[in-house]
C-alpha positions in Angstrom: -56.4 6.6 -8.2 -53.3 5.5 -7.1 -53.0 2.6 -4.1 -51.8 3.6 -0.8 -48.8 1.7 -1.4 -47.6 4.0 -4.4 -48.3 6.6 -2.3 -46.5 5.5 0.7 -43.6 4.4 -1.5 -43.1 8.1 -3.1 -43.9 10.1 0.2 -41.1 8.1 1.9 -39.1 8.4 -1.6 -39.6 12.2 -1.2 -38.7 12.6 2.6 -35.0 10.8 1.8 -34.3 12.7 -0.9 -35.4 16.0 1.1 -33.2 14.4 3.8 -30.2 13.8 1.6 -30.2 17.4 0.6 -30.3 19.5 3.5 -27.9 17.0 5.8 -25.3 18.6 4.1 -26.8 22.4 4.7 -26.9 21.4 8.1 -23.6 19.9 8.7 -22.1 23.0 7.2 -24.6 25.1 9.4 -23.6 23.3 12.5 -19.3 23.2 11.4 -19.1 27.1 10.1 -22.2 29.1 12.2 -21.9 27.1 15.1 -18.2 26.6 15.3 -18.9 22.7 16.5 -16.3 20.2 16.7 -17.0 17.5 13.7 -17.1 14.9 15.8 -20.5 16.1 17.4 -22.3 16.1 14.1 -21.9 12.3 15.3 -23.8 13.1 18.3 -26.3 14.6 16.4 -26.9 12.4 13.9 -27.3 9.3 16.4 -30.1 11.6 19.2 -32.1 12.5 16.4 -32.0 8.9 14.7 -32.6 7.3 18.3 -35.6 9.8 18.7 -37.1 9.0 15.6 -37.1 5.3 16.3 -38.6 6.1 19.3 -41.4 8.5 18.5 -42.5 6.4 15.4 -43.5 4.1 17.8 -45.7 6.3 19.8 -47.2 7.8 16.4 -48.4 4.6 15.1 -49.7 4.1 18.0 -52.0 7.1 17.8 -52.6 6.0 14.7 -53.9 2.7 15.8 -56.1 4.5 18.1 -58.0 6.6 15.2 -56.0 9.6 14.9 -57.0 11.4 11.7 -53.9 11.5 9.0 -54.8 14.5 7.9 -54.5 16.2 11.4 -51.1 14.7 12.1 -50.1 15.3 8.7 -50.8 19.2 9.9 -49.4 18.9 13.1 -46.2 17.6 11.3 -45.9 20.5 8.8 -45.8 22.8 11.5 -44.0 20.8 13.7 -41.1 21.2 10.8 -41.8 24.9 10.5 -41.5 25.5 14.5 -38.2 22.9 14.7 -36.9 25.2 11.7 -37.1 28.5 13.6 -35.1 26.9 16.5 -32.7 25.4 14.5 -32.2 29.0 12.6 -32.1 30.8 15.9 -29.9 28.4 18.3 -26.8 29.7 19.0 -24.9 27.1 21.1 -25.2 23.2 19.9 -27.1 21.9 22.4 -29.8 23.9 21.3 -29.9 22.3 17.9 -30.7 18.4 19.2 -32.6 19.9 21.9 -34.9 22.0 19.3 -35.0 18.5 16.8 -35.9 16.1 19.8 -38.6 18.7 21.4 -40.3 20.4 18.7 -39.6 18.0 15.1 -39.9 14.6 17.0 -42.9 15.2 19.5 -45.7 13.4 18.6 -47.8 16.2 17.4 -45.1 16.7 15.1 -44.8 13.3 12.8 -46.3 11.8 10.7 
C-alpha cells in the first residue's frame, strides 16, 4: 500500500505535467481560434492563477469540515468536463476566464 504522501506527490506530479501539456494547446487555441492579442494570454494566466489560490483555500476548508474526497474528487472531474465544453464553445475571450473561474475553479469543482 503506498502512503498518502507517494500518493499526493504523484497526483500533484501528474496534474503539472497534464498542465504543461495542454498550456500550449490552449495558448494556440486562444491566439489562432480566438484571434486574441498575446498579451491577454497574460491576463489569463494571472485570473486563473489568482482564482486557484483563492478557491484552494475554500476547498481545504470543506475539507477540514469532513467533506468526503471521493465526492470532491467527482465533483472535480466533472467540474473539468463542464469548464471544457465552455472553453470549446466560447467564442469571444472573456468567455474563456469567465468559463475557468465559474465552472473549473468553484468549489464543487477541485479537488
Amino acid at each position: 500500500m503506498l502512503s498518502q504522501t507517494k500518493v499526493l506527490f504523484c497526483t500533484n506530479g501528474l496534474t503539472a505535467l497534464a498542465f504543461a501539456l495542454i498550456m500550449p494547446v490552449m495558448t494556440l487555441y486562444l491566439v489562432n481560434g480566438l484571434h486574441i492579442e498575446p498579451g491577454l494570454i497574460g491576463v489569463y494566466t494571472m485570473i486563473t492563477s489568482g482564482m486557484t489560490v483563492l478557491l484552494s483555500q475554500g476547498l481545504t476548508a470543506l475539507i477540514d469540515k469532513g467533506v468526503s474526497p471521493k465526492l470532491l474528487i467527482i465533483c472535480s472531474l466533472l467540474g473539468i468536463i463542464a469548464g471544457s465544453a465552455g472553453f470549446a464553445f466560447s467564442s469571444n475571450f472573456w468567455h474563456v476566464p469567465e468559463f475557468n473561474c465559474e465552472v473549473r475553479h468553484s468549489p464543487i469543482s477541485r479537488s
